[in-house]
C-alpha positions in Angstrom: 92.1 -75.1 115.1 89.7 -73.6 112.3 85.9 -73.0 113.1 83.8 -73.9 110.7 80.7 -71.4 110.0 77.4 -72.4 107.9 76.9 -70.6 105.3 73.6 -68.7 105.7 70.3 -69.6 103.6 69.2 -67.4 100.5 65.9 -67.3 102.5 67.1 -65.7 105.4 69.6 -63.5 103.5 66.2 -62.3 101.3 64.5 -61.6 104.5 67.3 -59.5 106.0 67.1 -57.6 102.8 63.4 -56.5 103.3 63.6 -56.3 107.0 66.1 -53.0 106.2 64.4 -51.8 103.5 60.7 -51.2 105.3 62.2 -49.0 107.9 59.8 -45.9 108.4 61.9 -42.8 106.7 62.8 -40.2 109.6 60.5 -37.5 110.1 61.8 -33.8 111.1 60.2 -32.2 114.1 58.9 -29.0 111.6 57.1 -31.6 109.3 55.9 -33.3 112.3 54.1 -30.3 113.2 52.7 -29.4 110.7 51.2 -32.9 110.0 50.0 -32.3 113.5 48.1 -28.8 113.3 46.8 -29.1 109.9 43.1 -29.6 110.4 41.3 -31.5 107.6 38.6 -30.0 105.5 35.4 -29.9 106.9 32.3 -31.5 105.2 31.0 -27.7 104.4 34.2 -26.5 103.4 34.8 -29.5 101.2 31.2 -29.2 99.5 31.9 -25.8 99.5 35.2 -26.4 97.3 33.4 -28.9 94.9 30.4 -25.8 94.5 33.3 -23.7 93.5 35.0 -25.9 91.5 31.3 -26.9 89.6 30.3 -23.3 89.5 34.0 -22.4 87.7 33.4 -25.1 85.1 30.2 -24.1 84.2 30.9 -20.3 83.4 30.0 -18.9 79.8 31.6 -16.2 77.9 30.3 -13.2 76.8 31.5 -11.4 74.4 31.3 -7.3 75.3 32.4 -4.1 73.1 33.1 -1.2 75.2 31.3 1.8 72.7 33.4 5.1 72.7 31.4 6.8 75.4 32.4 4.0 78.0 36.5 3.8 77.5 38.0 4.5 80.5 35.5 2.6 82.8 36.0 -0.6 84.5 34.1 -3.5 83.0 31.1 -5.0 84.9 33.0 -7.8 87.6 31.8 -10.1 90.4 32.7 -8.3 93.5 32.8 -12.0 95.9 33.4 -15.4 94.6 29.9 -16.1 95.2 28.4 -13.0 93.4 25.3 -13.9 90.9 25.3 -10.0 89.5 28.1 -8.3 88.6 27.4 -4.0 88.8 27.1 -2.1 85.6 28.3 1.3 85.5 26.7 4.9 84.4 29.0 5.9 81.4 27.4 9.7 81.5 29.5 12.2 80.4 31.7 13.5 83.6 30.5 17.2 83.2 27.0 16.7 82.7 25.8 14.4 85.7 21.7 13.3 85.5 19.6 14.2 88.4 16.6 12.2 88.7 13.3 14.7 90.5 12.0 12.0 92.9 9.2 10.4 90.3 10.9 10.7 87.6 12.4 8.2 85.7 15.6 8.0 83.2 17.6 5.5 80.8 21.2 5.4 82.0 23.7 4.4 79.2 26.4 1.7 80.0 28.5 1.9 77.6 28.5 -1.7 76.6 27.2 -4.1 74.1 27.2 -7.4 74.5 27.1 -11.1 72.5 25.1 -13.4 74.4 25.5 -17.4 73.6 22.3 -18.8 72.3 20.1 -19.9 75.4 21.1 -17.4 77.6 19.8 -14.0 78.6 21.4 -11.2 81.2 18.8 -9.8 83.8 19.2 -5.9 85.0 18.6 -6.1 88.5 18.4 -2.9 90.7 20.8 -2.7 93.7 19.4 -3.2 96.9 21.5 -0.1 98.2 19.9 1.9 95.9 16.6 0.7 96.8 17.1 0.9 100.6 19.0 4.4 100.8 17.7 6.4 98.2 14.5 4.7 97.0 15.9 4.5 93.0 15.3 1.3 91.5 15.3 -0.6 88.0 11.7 0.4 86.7 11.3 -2.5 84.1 13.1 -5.1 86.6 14.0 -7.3 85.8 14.8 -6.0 82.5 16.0 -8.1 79.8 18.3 -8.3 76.9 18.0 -11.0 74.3 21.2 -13.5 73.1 19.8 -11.4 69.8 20.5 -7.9 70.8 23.9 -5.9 69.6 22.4 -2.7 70.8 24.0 -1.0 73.9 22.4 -1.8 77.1 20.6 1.0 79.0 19.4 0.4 82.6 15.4 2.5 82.9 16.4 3.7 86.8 13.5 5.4 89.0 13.7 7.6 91.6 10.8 6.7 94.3 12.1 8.7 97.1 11.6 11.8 98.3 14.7 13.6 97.1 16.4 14.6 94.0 19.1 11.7 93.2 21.7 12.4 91.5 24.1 10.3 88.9 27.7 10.9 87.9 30.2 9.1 85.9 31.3 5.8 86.8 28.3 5.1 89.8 27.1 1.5 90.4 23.7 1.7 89.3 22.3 -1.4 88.5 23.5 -5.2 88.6 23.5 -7.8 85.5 22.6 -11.4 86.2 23.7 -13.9 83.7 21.1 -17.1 83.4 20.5 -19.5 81.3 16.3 -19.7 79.8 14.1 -21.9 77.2 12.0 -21.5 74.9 9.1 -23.2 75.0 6.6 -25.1 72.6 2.7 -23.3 72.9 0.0 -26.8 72.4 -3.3 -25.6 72.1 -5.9 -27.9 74.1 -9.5 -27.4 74.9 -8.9 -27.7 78.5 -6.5 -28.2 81.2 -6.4 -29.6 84.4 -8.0 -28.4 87.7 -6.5 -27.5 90.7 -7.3 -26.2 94.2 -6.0 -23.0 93.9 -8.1 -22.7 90.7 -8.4 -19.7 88.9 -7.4 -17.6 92.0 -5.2 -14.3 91.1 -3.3 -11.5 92.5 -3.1 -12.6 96.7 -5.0 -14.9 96.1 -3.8 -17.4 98.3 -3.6 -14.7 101.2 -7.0 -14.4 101.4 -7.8 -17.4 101.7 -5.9 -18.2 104.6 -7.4 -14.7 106.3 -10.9 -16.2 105.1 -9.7 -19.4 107.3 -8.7 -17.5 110.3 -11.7 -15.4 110.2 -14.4 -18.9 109.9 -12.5 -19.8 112.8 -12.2 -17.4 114.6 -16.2 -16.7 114.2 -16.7 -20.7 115.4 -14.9 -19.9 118.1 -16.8 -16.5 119.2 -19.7 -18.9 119.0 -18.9 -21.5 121.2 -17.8 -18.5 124.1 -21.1 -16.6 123.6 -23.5 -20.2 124.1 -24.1 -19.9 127.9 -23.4 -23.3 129.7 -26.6 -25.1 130.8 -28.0 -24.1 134.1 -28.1 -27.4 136.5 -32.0 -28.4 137.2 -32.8 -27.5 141.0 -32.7 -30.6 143.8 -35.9 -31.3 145.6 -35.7 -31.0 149.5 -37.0 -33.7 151.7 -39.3 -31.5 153.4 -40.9 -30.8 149.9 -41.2 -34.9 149.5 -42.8 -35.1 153.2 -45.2 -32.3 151.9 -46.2 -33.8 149.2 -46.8 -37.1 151.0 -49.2 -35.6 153.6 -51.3 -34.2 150.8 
């Protein structure tokens, strides 16, 4: 005796088909862990990443010579990612180091010339550690050179301490800050417009806050020196019978 099967529908043989095909693929226990102990990015770090990104993108280039007297230096670099100044170098002859007398005041050659795009200009900063330990600073700072100027660039250092200070070879003594600038268009008028600071100068503003503070201060003196009003004296009834009988 022969048993007689159905034959099976193309619709249930299709959804056979796809049933196998949509299995999850196996995972291994190593990539399961690290799927599990990656953390995401934070919001910070991923604005963070985007700043970085932005800030790569947007980088100019400057062309630099490095003159005869500076070969052998390093050139000026960004010493973090988020640097704005990267340090410029004394390129002094190694036998003949400058010492600065506190007061005075010298031009330190780099070494370098630079090329500039049109629109921007490089700012010689002085470096805080300078500043802070020894009292030498950038005397014209910020100082600035041109997109115009091929001539090397010099950095005008001043000691303001009270000890000699003294520069050799290949020191960190100054900091150069790339940044864009515009020109602007002069319009002559016959007046401008007013404003509540005025034509008020050099700490200005400061002064007029301690002018504030010292009004107020006076209003309030004022109101501590008036002497509070002495209450008027009560009459006695034996004073009202008195009276009475007269």
């Amino acid at each position: 005796m022969t048993s007689k099967h159905k034959p099976a529908s193309k619709a249930a043989a299709v959804r056979k088909t796809a049933v196998r095909t949509t299995k999850p693929a196996r995972v291994s226990a190593p990539d399961k862990l690290t799927r599990a102990t990656t953390p995401a990015a934070t919001p910070a770090q991923s604005t963070r990443k985007k700043s970085l990104a932005a800030r790569r993108a947007a980088k100019v280039n400057v062309r630099v010579v490095q003159l005869e007297h500076g070969k052998g230096l390093p050139l000026p670099a960004y010493q973090t990612s988020g640097a704005a100044g990267m340090d410029l170098l004394a390129a002094i002859d190694v036998a003949h180091p400058v010492t600065l007398a506190p007061g005075a005041r010298a031009l330190v050659p780099t070494g370098l010339t630079i090329e500039l795009p049109l629109g921007y200009e490089a700012q010689v900063r002085p470096r805080s550690g300078l500043a802070l330990k020894n009292g030498v600073t950038v005397l014209n700072s910020p100082g600035t050179v041109d997109s115009d100027y091929r001539g090397e660039v010099g950095v005008i250092l001043a000691n303001l301490g009270q000890a000699p200070f003294e520069i050799r070879r290949g020191d960190r003594i100054a900091q150069m800050v790339i940044a864009a600038v515009l020109q602007a268009t002069l319009v002559e008028v016959k007046t401008i417009s007013n404003t509540a600071r005025g034509d008020g100068g050099f700490g200005s503003t400061g002064k007029t806050i301690a002018k504030q503070k010292a009004t107020l201060r006076k209003s309030r003196d004022k109101k501590k020196a008036i002497p509070p009003l002495a209450a008027a004296p009560k009459k006695s009834g034996s004073s009202k019978a008195r009276t009475r009988n007269r």
